[in-house]
DRENDO-1510 file (C-alpha; in Angstrom, 1 decimal, always signed):
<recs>
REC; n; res; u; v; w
REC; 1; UNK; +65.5; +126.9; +108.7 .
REC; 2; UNK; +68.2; +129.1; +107.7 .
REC; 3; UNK; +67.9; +131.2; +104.1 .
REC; 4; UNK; +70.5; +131.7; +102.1 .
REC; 5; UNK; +71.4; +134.0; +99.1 .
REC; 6; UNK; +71.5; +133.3; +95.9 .
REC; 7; UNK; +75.3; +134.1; +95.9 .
REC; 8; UNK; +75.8; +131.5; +99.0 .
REC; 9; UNK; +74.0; +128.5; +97.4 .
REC; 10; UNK; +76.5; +128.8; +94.1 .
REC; 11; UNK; +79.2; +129.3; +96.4 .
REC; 12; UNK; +78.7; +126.1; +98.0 .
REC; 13; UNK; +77.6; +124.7; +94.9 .
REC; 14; UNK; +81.1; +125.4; +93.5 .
REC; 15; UNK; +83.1; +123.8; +96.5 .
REC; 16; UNK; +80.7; +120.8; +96.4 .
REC; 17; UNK; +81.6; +120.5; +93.1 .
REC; 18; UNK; +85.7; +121.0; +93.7 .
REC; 19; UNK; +85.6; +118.6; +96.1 .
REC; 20; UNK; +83.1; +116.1; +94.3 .
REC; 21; UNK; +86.0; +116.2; +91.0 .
REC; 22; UNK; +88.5; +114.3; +91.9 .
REC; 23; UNK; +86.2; +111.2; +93.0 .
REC; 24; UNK; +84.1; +111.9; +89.7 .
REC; 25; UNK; +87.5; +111.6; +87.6 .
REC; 26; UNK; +89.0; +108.5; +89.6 .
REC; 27; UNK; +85.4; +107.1; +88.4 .
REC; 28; UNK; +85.2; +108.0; +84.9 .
REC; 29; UNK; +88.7; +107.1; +84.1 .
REC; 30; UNK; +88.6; +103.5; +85.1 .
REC; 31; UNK; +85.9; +103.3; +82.0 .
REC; 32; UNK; +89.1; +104.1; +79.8 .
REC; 33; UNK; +90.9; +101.0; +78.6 .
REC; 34; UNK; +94.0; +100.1; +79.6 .
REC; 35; UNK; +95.6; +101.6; +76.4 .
REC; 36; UNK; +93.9; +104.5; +76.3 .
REC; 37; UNK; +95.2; +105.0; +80.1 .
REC; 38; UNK; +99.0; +104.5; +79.2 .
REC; 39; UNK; +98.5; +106.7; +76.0 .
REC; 40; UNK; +97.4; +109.7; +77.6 .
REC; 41; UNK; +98.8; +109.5; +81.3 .
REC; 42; UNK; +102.0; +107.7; +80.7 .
REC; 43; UNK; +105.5; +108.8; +79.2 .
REC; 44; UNK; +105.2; +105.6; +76.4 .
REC; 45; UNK; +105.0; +106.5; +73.2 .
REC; 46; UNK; +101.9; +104.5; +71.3 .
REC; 47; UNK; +99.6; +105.0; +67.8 .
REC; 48; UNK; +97.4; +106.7; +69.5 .
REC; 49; UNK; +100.1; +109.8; +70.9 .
REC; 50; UNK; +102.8; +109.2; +68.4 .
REC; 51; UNK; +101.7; +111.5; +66.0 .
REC; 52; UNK; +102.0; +114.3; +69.1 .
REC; 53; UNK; +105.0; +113.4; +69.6 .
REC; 54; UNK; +106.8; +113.1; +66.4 .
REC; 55; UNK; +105.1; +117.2; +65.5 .
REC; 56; UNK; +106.1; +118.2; +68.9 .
REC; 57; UNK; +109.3; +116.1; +69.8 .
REC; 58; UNK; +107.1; +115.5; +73.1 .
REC; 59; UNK; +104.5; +113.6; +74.9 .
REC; 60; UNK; +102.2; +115.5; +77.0 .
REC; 61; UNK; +99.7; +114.3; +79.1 .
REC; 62; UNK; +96.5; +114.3; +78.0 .
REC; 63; UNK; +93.5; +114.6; +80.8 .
REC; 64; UNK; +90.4; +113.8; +80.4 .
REC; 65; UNK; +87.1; +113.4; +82.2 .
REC; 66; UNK; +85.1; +111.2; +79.9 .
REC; 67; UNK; +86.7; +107.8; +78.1 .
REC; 68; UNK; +86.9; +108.0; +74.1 .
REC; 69; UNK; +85.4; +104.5; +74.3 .
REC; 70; UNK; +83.4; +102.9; +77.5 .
REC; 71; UNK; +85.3; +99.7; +78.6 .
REC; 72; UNK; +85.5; +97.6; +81.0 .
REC; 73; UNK; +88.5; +95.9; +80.3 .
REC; 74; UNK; +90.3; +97.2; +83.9 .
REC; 75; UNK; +87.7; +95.8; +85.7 .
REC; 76; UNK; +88.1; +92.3; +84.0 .
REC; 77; UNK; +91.8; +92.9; +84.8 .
REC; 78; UNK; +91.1; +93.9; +88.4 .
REC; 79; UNK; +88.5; +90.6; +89.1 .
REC; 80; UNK; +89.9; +88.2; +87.3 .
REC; 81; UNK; +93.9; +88.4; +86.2 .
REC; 82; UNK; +94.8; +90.2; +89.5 .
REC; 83; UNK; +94.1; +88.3; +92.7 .
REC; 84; UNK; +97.0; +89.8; +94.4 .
REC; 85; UNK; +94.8; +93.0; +94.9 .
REC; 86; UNK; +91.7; +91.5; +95.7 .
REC; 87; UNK; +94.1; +89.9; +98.8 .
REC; 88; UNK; +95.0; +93.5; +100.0 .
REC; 89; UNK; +91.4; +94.5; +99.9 .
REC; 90; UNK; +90.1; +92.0; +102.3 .
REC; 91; UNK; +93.9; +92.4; +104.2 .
REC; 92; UNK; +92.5; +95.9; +104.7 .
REC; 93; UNK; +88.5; +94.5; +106.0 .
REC; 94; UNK; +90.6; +92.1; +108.6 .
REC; 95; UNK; +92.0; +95.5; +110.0 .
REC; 96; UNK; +89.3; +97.6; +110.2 .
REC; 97; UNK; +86.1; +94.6; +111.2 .
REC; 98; UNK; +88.1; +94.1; +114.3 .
REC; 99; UNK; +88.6; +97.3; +115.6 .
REC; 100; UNK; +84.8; +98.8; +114.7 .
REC; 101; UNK; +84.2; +95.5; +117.2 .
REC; 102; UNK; +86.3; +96.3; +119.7 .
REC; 103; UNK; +85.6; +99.8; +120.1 .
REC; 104; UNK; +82.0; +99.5; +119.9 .
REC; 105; UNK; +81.7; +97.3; +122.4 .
REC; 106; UNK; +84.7; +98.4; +124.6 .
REC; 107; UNK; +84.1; +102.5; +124.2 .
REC; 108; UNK; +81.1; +103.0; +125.5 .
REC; 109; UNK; +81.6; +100.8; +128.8 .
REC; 110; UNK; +84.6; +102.9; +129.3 .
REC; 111; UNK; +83.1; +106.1; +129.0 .
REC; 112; UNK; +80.0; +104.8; +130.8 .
REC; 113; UNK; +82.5; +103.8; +133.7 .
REC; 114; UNK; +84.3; +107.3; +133.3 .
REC; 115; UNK; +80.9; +109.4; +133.8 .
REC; 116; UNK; +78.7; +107.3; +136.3 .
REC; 117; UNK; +81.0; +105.4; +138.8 .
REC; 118; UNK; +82.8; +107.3; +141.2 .
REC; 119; UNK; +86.7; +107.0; +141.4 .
REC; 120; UNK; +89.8; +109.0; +142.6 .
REC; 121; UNK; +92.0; +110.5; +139.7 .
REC; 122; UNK; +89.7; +109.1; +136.7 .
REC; 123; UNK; +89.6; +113.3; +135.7 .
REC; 124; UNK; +93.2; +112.9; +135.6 .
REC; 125; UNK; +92.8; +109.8; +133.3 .
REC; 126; UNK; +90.4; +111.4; +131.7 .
REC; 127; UNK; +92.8; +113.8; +130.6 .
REC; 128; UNK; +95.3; +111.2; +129.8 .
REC; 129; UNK; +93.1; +110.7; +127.4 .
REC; 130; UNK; +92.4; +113.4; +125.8 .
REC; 131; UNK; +95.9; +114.1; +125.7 .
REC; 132; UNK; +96.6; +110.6; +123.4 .
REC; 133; UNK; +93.8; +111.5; +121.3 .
REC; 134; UNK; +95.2; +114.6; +120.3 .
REC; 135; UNK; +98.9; +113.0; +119.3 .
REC; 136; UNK; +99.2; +112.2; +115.9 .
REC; 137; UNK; +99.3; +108.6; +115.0 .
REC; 138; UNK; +102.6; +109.0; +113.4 .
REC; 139; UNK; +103.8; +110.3; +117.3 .
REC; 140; UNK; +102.3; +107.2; +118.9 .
REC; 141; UNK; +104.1; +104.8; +116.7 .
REC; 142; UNK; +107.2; +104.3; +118.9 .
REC; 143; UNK; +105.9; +103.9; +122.0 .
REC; 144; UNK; +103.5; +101.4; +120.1 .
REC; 145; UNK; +106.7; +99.5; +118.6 .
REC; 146; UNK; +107.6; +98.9; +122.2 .
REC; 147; UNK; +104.6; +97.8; +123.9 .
REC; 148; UNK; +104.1; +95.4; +120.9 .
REC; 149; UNK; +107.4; +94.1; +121.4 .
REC; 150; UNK; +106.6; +92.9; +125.0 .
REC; 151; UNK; +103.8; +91.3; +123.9 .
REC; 152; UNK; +105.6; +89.6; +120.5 .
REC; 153; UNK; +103.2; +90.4; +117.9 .
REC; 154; UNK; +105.9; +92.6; +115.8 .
REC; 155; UNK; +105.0; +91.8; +112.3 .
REC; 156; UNK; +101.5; +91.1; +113.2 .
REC; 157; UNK; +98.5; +92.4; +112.2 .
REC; 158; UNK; +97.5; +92.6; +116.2 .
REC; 159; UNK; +100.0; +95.1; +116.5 .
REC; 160; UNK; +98.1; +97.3; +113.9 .
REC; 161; UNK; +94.2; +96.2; +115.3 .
REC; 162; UNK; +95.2; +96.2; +119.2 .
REC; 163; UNK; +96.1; +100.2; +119.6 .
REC; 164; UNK; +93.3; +101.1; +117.3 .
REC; 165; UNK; +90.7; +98.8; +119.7 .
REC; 166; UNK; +92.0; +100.7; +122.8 .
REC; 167; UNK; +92.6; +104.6; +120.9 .
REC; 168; UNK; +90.7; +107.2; +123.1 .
REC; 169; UNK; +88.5; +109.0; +120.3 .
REC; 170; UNK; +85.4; +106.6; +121.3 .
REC; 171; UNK; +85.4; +107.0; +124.6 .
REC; 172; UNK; +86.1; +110.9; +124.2 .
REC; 173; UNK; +83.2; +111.3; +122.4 .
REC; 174; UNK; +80.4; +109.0; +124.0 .
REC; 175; UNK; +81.4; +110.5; +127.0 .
REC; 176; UNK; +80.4; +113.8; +126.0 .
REC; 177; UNK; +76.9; +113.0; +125.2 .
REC; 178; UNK; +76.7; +111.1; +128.6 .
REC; 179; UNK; +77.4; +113.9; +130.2 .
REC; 180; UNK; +73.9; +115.0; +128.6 .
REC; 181; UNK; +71.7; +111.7; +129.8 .
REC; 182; UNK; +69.0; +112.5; +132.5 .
REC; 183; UNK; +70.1; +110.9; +135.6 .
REC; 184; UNK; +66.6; +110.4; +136.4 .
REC; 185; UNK; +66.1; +107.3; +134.3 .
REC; 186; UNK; +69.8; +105.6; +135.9 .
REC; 187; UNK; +68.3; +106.9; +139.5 .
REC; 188; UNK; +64.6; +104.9; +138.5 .
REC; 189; UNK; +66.5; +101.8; +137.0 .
REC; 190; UNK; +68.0; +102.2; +140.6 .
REC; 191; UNK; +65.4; +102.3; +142.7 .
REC; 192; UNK; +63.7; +99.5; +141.0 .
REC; 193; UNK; +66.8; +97.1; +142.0 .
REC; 194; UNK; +68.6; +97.2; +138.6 .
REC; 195; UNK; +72.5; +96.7; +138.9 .
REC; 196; UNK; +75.5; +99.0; +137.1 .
REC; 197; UNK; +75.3; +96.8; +134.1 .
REC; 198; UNK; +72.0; +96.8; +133.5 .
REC; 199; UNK; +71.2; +100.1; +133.3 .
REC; 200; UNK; +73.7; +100.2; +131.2 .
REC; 201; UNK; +72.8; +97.7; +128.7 .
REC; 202; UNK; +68.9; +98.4; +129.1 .
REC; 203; UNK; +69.0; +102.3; +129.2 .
REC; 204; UNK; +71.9; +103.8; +128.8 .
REC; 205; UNK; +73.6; +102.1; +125.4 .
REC; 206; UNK; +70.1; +102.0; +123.6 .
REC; 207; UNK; +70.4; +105.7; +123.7 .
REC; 208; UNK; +74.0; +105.6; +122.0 .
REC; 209; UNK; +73.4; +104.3; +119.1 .
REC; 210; UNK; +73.9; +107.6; +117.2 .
REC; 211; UNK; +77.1; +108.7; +118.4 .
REC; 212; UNK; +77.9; +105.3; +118.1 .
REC; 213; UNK; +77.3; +104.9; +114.4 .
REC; 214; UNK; +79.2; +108.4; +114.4 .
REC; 215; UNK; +82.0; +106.9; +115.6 .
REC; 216; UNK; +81.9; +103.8; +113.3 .
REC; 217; UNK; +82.0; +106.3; +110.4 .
REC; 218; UNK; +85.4; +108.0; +112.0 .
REC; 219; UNK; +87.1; +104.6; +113.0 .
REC; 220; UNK; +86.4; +103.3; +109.3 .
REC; 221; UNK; +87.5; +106.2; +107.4 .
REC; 222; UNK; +90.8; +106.1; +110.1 .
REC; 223; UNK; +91.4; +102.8; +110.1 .
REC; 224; UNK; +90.9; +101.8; +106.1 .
REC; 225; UNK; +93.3; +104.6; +104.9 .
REC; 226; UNK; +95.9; +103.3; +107.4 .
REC; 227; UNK; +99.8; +103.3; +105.8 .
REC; 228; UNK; +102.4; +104.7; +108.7 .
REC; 229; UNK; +101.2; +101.7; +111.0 .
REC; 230; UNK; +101.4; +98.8; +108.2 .
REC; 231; UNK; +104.6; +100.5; +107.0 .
REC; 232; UNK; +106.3; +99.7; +110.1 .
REC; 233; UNK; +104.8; +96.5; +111.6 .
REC; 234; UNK; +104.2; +94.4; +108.5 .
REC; 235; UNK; +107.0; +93.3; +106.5 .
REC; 236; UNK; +105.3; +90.5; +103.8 .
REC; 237; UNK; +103.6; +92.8; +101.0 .
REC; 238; UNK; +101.0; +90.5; +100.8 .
REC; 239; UNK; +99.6; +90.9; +103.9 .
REC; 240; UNK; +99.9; +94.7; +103.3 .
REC; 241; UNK; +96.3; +96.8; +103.1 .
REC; 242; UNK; +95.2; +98.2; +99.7 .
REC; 243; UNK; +96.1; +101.4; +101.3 .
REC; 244; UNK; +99.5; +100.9; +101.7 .
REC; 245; UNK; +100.1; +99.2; +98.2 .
REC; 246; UNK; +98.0; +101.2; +96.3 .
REC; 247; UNK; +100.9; +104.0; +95.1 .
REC; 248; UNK; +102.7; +101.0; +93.4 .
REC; 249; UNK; +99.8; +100.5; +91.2 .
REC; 250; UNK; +100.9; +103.7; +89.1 .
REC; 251; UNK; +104.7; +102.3; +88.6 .
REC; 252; UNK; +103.2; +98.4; +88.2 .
REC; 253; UNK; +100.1; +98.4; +86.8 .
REC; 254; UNK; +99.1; +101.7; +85.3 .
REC; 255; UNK; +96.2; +100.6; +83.3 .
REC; 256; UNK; +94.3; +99.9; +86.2 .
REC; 257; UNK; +94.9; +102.2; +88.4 .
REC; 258; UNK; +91.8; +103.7; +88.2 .
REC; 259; UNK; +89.6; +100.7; +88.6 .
REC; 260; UNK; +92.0; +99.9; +91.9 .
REC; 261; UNK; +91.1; +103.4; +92.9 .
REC; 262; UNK; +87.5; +102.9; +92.6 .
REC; 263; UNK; +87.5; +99.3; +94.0 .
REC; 264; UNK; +89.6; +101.0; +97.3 .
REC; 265; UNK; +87.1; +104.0; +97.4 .
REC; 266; UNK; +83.6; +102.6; +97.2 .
REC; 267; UNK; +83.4; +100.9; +101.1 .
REC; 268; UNK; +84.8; +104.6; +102.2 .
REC; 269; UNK; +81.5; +105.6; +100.3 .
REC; 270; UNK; +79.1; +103.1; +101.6 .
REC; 271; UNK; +80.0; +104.0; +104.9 .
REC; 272; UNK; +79.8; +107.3; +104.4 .
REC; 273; UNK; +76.2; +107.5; +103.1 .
REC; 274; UNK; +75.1; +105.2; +105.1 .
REC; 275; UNK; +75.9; +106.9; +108.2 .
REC; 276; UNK; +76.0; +110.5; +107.3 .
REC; 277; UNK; +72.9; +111.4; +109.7 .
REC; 278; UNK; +74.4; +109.4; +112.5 .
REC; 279; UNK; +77.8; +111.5; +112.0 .
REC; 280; UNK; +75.8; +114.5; +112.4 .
REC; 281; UNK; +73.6; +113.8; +115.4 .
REC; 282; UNK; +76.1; +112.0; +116.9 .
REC; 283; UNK; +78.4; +115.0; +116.3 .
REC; 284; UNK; +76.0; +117.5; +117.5 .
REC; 285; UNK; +74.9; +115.3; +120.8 .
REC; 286; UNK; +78.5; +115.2; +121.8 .
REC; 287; UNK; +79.0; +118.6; +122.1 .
REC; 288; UNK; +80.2; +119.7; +125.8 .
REC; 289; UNK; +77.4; +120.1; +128.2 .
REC; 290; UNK; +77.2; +123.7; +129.0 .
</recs>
């Protein structure tokens, strides 16, 4: 294992800790009560920052990392008096189950079919690919307003899951680490009479399931902080993702913006620590075969 310096270690230490902040704060704040949030980050002038402003003629903002008193009074508001949240939560799990589903299942049959069965032009596909996965998703919006117009699912939540099921990322990567599988256990299954499928299903996708959790990880964080997508193909707020609704919480709701925050964050998290190995093997396994 590589050493490093002192020096090195409280470098790191300090960009761990810049990045760490922010979630840290989001955290810590939605502790605050809803008072004490409008007091210190809103322009509103209340007992607890009048006297500021009537010495100063101004209100500033007053940040803080700790509460002045532990409550849980946002949360209350959040569970209990706010349902219309709670909708755009699960809104944003009916996006994002679907297309973990779909490319799980569909990805690594593609790339499967990409690496092992022999075809004219699939390089030139391949490439097609590779090409779409490197357009920004803001870039692939019109041609996707099109297709889903054909098909009639404008203002339909298919018409956010369905490109997302069928983006190239997956089959990019599982393809790479294909590339890496020893042919001599597909040429055994062979010679012992198995078909295409299974050796696929019996050897090959057993030996996925890193890259495949990888890609799980990627697809969720994508797909759950979605906004240009819902922003153009769904019209009813309510049936809006957290993601894309969550900026009005600051002009609507201010004193619980923070336990919105926190309720949005924490399945980014879970997913996230969960499958933090699995991002890095699958990561590393993917690399281009030399």
């Amino acid at each position: 294992m590589k050493k490093y310096s002192i020096p090195s270690y409280i470098f790191l230490a300090l960009l761990a800790g810049v990045a760490i902040f922010p979630v840290l704060f989001v955290i810590s704040n939605s502790f605050m009560s809803s008072a004490e949030i409008i007091s210190r980050y809103s322009a509103e002038i209340l007992p607890a920052n009048e006297a500021d402003f009537a010495s100063r003629g101004v209100h500033f903002v007053r940040v803080g990392l700790l509460p002045e008193r532990f409550d849980l009074g946002q949360y209350r508001e959040l569970f209990l008096k706010s349902p219309g949240y709670l909708r755009m939560f699960w809104n944003s799990v009916a996006i994002v189950i679907p297309v973990l589903l779909g490319q799980t299942i569909l990805a690594p049959l593609t790339a499967y079919g990409f690496e092992r069965v022999m075809w004219k032009h699939k390089e030139a596909l391949f490439l097609v690919y590779i090409v779409i996965m490197l357009m920004s998703a803001q870039l692939l919006l019109v041609p996707n307003f099109v297709v889903v117009g054909w098909l009639h699912i404008r203002d339909n939540v298919l018409a956010i899951i369905l490109p997302a099921v069928f983006h190239p990322l997956g089959v990019v990567l599982i393809r790479q680490q294909l590339k890496n599988f020893p042919t001599s256990c597909i040429e055994a299954a062979a010679l012992d009479g198995a078909g295409a499928y299974q050796t696929y299903r019996l050897i090959v996708r057993p030996n996925l399931s890193s890259v495949v959790a990888a890609l799980t990880v990627l697809l969720f964080a994508d797909n759950w902080n979605i906004v240009d997508q819902a922003v153009v193909f769904i019209r009813k707020t309510y049936e809006n993702p957290l993601s894309v609704y969550l900026a009005n919480v600051v002009s609507e709701a201010p004193g619980i913006f923070f336990a919105v925050s926190v309720f949005y964050l924490i399945p980014a998290l879970l997913v996230f620590f969960l499958g933090q190995d699995h991002l890095t093997e699958g990561v590393v396994l993917s690399e281009l075969k030399v």
